[in-house]
N, C-alpha and C positions, 0 to 999 in steps of 0.2 A: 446756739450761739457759738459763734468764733472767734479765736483770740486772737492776736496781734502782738508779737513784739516787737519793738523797735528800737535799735540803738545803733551808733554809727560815729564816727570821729568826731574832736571837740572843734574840728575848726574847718566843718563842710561849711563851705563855702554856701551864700544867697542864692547864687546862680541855680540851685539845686533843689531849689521851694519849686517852680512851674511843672515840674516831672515830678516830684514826691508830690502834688497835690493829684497828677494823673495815677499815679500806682496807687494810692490809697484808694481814690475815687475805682481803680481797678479792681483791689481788695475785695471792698466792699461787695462790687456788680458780681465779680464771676467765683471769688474764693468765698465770699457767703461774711464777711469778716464785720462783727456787731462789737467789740471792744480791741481798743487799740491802747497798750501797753507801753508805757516809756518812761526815760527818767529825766534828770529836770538840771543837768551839770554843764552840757554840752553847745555850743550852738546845732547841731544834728537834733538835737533833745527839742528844740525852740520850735525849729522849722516844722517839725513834726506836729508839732502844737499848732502852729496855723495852720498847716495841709488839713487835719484833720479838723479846725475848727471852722477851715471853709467849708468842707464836703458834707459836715453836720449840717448845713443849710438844706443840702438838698437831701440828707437822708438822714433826717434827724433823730432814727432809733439808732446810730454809733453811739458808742463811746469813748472819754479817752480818761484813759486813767493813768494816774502817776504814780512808778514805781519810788518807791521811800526806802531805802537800804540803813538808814539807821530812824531810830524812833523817833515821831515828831513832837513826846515830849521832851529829848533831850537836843534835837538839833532842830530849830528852825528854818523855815525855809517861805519863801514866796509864791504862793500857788497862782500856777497860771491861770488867766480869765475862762482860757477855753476848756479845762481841764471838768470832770463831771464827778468825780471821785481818788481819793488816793490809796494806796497799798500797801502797807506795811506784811511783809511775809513773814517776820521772827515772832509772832505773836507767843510764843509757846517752846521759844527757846533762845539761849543766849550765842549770840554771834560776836564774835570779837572786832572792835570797830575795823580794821585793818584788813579784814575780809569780809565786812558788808556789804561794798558794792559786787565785787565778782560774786559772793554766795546770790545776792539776791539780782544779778542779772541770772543765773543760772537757775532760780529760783523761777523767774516768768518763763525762761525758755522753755523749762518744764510743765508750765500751763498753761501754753499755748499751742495754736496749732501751726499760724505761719511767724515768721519771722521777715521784718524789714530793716533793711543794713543799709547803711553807705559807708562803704570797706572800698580803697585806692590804696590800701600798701598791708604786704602782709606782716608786718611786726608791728602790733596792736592787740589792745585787748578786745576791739570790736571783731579781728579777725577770729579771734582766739574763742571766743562766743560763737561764731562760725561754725568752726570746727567743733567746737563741744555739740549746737545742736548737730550736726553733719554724726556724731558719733550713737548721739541718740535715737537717730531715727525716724524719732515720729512725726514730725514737720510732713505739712502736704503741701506748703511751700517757702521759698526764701529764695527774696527780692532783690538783690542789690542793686540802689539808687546810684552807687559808684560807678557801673560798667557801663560802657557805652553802647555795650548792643542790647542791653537789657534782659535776660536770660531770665523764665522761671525755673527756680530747681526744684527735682520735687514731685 
């Protein structure tokens, strides 16, 4: 199994579903990629929800699961149709609400193995995710939906 994270600006742009449905659909073929990580805030968070909720047609052992940075007894939330399971990472310790989403994006980045971004400017917290995995290492790749020539790094 290979993991998938995904996160990217809150206001990527529609035009950017036809290409994120081909990178995933990519993921899948040559990175080996069987769950796909993401959170649920963003329109980037959305798209990512239908890319992969198409590609599960044709390779229906994906998955997508939705990252939860605070507990879903204390915040609710709307789970998406396509979505197959959700994630809470603080099981076993207390996060203070004010750093649960960067803890628990930095949380997946740590359990995965590629990461998928749509990053167009670098003062962001998606960039900043970037560079944290880029620091880490272990990534065998990362995707950015942003760029226009499309690079894997990695």
């Amino acid at each position: 199994m290979s993991r998938c994270f995904c996160v990217g600006h809150r206001e990527t742009p529609e035009s950017v579903l036809p290409f994120l449905e081909q990178v995933v659909e990519d993921m899948v073929v040559r990175q080996g990629v069987t769950e796909f990580v993401v959170g649920h805030y963003g329109n980037f968070d959305r798209l990512v929800c239908k890319a992969v909720g198409k590609i599960k047609s044709k390779y229906p052992m994906i998955r997508l699961i939705i990252l939860l940075p605070f507990h879903p007894a204390k915040r609710k939330f709307e789970p998406m149709p396509e979505a197959d399971d959700t994630w809470y990472p603080f099981e076993s310790e207390y996060v203070p609400p004010r750093a649960a989403i960067i803890r628990a994006n930095r949380k997946a980045i740590d359990s995965c193995q590629c990461l998928l971004v749509y990053v167009t400017h670098s003062v962001s917290n998606a960039q900043a995710l970037v560079e944290y995995a880029k620091r880490k290492g272990h990534l065998t790749c990362i995707r950015n939906v942003g760029e226009k020539k499309q690079p894997s790094i990695g």
